[in-house]
C-alpha positions as protocol buffer text, in pm:
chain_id: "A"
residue {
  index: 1
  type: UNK
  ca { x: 5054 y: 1141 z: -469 }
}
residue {
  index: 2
  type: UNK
  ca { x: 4745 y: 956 z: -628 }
}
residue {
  index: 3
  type: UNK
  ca { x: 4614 y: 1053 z: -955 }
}
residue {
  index: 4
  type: UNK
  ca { x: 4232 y: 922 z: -932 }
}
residue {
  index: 5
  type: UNK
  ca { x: 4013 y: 967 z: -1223 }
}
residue {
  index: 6
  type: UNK
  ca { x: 3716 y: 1225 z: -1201 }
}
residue {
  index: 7
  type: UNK
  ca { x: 3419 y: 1080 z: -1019 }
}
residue {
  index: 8
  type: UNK
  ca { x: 3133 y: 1058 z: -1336 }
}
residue {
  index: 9
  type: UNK
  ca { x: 2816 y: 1205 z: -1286 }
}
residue {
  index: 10
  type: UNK
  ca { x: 2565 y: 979 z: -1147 }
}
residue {
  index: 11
  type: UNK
  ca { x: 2222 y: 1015 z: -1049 }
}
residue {
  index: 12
  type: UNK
  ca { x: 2106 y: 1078 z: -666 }
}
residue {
  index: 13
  type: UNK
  ca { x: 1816 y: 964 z: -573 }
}
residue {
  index: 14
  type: UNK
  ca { x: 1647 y: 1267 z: -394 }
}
residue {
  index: 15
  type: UNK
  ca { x: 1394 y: 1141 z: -165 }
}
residue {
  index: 16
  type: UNK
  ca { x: 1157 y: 1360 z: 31 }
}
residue {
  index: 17
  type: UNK
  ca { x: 1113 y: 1330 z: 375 }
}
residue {
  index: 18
  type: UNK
  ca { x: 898 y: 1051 z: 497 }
}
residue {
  index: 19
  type: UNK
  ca { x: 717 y: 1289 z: 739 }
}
residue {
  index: 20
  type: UNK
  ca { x: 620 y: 1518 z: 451 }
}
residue {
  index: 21
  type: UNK
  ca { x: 559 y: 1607 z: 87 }
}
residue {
  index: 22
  type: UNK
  ca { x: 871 y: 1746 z: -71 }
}
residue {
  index: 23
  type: UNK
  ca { x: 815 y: 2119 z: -148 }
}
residue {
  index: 24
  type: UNK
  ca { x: 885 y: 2251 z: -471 }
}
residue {
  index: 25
  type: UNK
  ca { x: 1231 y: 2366 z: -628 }
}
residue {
  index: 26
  type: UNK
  ca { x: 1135 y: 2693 z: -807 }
}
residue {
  index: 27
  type: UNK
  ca { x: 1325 y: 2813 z: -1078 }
}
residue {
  index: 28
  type: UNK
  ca { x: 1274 y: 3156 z: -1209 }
}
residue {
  index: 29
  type: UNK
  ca { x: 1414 y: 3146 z: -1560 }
}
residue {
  index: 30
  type: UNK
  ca { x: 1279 y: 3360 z: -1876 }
}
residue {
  index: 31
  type: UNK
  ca { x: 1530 y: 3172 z: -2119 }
}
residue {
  index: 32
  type: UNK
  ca { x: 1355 y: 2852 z: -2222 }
}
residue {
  index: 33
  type: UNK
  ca { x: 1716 y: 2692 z: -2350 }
}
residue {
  index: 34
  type: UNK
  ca { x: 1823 y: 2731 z: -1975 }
}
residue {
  index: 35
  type: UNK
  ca { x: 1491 y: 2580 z: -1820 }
}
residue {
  index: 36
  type: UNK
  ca { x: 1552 y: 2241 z: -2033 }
}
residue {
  index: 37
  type: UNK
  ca { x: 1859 y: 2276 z: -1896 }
}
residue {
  index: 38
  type: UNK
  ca { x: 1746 y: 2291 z: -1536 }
}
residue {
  index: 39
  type: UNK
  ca { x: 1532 y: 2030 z: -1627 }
}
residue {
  index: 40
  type: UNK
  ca { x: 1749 y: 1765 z: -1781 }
}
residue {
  index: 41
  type: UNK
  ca { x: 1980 y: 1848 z: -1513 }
}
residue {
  index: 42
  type: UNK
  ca { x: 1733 y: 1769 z: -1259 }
}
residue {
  index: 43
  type: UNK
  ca { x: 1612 y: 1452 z: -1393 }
}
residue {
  index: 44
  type: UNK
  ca { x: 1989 y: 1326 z: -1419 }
}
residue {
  index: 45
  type: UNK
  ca { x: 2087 y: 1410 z: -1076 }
}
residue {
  index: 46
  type: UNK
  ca { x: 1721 y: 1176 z: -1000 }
}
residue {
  index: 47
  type: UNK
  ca { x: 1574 y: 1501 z: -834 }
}
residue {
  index: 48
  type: UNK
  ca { x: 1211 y: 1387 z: -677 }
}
residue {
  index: 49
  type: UNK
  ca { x: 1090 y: 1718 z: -595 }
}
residue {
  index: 50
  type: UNK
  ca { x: 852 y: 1926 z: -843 }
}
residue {
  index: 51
  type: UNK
  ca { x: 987 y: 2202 z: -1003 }
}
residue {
  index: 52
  type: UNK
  ca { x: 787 y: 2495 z: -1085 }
}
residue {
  index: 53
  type: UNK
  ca { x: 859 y: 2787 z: -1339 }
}
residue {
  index: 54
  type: UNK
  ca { x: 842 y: 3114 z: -1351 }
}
residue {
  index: 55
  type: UNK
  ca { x: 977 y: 3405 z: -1551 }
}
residue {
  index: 56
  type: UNK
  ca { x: 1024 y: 3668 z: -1350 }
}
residue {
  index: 57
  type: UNK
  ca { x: 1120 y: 3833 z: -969 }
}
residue {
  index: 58
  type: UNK
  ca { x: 766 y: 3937 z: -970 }
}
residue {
  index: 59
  type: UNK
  ca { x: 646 y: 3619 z: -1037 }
}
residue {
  index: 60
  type: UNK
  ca { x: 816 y: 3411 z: -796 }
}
residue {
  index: 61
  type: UNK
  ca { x: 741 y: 3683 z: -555 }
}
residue {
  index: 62
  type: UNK
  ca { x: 373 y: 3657 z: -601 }
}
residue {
  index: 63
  type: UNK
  ca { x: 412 y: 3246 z: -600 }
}
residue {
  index: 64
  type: UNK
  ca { x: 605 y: 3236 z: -269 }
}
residue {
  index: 65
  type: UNK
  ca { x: 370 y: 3479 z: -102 }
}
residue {
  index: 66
  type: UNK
  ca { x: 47 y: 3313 z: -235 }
}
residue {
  index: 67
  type: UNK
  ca { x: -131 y: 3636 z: -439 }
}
residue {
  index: 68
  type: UNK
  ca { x: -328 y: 3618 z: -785 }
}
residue {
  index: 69
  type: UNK
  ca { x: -549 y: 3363 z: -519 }
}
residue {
  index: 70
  type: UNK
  ca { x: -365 y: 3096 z: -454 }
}
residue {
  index: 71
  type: UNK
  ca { x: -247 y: 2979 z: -97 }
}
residue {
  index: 72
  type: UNK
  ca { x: 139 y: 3034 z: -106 }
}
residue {
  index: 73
  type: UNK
  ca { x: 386 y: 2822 z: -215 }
}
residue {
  index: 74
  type: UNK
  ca { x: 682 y: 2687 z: 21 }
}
residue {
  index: 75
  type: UNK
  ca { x: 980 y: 2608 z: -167 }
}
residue {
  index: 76
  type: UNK
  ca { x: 1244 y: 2389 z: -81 }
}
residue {
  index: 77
  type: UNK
  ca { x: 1494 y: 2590 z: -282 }
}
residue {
  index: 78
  type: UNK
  ca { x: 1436 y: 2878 z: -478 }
}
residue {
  index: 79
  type: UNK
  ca { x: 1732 y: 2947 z: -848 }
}
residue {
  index: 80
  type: UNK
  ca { x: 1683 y: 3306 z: -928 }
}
residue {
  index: 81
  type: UNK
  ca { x: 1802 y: 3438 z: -1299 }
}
residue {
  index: 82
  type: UNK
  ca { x: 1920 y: 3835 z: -1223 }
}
residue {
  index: 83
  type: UNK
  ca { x: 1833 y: 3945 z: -1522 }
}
residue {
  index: 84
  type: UNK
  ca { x: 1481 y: 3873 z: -1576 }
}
residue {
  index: 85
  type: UNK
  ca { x: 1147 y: 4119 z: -1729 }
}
residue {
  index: 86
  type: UNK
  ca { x: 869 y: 4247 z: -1530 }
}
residue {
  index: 87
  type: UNK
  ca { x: 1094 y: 4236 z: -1180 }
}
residue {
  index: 88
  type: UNK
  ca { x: 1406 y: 4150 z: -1223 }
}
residue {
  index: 89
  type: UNK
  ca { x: 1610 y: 3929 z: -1016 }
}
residue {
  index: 90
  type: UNK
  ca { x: 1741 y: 4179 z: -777 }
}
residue {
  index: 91
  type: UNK
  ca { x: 1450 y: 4283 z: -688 }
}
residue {
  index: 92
  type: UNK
  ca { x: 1331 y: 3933 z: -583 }
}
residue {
  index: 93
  type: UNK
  ca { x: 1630 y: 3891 z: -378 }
}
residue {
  index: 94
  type: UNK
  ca { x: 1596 y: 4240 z: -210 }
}
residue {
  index: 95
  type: UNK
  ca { x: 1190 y: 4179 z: -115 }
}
residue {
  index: 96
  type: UNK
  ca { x: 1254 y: 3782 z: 18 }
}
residue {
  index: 97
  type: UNK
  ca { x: 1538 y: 3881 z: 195 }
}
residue {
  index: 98
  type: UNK
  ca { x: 1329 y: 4157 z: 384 }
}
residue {
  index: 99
  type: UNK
  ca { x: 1083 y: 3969 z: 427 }
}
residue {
  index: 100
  type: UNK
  ca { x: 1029 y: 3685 z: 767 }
}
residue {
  index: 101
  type: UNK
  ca { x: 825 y: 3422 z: 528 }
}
residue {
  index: 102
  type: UNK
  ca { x: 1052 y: 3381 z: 247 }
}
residue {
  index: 103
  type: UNK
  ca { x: 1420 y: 3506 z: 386 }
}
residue {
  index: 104
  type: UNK
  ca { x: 1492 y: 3140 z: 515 }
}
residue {
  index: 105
  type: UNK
  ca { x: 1431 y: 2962 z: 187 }
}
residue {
  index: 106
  type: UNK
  ca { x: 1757 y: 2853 z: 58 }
}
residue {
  index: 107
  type: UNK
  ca { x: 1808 y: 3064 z: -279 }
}
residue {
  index: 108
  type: UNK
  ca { x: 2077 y: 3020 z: -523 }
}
residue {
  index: 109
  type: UNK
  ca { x: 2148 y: 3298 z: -797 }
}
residue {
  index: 110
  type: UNK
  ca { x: 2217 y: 3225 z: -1163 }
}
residue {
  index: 111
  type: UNK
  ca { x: 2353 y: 3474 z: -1411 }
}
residue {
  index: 112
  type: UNK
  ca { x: 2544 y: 3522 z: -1709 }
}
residue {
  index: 113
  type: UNK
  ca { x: 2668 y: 3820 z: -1473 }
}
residue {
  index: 114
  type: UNK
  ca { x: 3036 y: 3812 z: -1350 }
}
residue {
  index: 115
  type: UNK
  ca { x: 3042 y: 4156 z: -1234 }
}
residue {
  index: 116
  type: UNK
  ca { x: 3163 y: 4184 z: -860 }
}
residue {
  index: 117
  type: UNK
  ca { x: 2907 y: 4427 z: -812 }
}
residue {
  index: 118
  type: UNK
  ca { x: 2605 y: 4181 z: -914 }
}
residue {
  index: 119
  type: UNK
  ca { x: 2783 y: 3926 z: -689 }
}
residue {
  index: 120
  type: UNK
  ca { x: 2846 y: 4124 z: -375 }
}
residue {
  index: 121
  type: UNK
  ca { x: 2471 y: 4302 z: -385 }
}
residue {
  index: 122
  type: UNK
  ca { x: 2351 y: 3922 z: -423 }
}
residue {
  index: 123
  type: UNK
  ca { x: 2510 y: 3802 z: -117 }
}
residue {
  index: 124
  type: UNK
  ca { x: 2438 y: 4113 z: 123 }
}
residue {
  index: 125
  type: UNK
  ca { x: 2097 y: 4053 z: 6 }
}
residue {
  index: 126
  type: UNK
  ca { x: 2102 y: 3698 z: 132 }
}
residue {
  index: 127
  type: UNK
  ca { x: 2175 y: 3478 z: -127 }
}
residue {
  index: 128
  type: UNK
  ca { x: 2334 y: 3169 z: -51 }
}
residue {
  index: 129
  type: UNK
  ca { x: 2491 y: 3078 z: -352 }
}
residue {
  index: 130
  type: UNK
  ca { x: 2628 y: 3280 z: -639 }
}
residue {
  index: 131
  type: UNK
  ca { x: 2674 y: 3079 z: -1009 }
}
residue {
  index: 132
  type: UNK
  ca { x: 2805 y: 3265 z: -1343 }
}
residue {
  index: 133
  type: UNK
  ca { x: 2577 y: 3041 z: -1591 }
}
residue {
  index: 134
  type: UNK
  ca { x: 2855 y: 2872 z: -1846 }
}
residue {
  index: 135
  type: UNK
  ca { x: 2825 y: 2938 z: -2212 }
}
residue {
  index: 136
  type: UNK
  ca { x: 2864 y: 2581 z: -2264 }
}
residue {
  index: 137
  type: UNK
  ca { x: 2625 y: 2389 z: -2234 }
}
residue {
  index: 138
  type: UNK
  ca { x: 2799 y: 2121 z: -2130 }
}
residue {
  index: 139
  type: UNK
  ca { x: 2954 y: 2265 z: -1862 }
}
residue {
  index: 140
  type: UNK
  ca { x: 2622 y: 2430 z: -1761 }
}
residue {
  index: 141
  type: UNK
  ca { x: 2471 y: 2091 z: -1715 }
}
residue {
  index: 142
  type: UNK
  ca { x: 2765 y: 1999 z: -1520 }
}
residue {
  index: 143
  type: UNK
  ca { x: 2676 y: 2323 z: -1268 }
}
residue {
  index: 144
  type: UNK
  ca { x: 2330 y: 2260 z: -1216 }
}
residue {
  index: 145
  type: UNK
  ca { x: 2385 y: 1905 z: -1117 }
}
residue {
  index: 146
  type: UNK
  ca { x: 2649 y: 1992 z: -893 }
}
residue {
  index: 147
  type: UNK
  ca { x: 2403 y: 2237 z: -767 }
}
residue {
  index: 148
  type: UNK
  ca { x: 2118 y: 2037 z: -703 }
}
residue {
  index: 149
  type: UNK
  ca { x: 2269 y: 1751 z: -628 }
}
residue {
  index: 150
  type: UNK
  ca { x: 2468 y: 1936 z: -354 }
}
residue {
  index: 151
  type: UNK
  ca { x: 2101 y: 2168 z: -246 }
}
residue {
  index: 152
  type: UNK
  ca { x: 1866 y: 1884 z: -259 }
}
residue {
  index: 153
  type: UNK
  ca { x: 2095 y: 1582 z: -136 }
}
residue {
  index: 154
  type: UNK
  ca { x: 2366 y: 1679 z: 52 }
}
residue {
  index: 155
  type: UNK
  ca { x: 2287 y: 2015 z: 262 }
}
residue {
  index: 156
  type: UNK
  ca { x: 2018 y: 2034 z: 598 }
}
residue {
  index: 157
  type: UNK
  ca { x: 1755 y: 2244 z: 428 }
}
residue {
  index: 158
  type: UNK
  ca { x: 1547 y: 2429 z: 733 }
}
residue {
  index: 159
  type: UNK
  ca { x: 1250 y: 2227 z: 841 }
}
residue {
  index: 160
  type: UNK
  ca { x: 892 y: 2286 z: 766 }
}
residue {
  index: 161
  type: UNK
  ca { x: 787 y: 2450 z: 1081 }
}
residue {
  index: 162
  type: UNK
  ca { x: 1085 y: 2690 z: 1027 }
}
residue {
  index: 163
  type: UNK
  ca { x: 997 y: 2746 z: 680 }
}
residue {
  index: 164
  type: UNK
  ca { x: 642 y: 2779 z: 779 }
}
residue {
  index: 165
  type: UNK
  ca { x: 655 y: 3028 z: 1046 }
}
């Protein structure tokens, strides 16, 4: 057997499609400490796409389907906090899932939640990922540039005219 030493983090050069404009990585996240996070961990992995903000299910809800009078938003990849005000979470998850426009954008949940119950409701309500958010912080930067290293570089996201049905 080998021992090899762990691979260090490195950056990834994220590149949109030629064809297209990247779309948007939206992160709905009500803690600022774990935006920066996102954030730092985005510009480390050398993530090219935009990433928009919002603090709430409602929100995102209302940026994906384009209300308050703007045209909607397609996201390349949505990271949904469970546990946030005004709409939670849940709720988010529950309405894009039901819905044809927004149940094929790839959507990854992060809580501080470990409960099986959060866990199994996320992923019968189409979730395609499922993190527990570290207390580290360390380690937390670690996950999200797994993550979006692994989202935005490695995995065949649906293309536009899917997305855009």
């Amino acid at each position: 057997m080998h021992h090899t030493d762990p691979v260090p983090l490195r950056p990834l050069l994220v590149a949109p499609p030629r064809r297209s404009r990247a779309h948007p990585v939206v992160v709905v996240e009500d803690s600022d400490e774990d935006f920066d996070t996102v954030l730092t961990a985005a510009r480390q992995a050398g993530v090219t796409h935009a990433i928009r903000r919002v603090r709430s299910g409602d929100d995102c809800l209302q940026l994906l389907r384009g209300t308050v009078g703007h045209a909607r938003l397609q996201a390349a990849l949505v990271l949904l906090d469970l546990n946030t005000p005004n709409g939670d979470g849940r709720s988010a998850l529950e309405q894009m899932h039901a819905e044809v426009l927004l149940s094929g954008i790839p959507l990854v949940v992060l809580s501080t939640s470990a409960n099986p119950r959060d866990v199994d409701f996320c992923y019968a309500n189409g979730a395609n990922a499922y993190h527990v958010k570290p207390v580290s912080h360390t380690e937390h930067l670690k996950v999200l540039h797994t993550l979006l290293t692994y989202w935005l570089g490695s995995v065949m996201l649906p293309t536009e005219q899917s997305l855009e049905r």
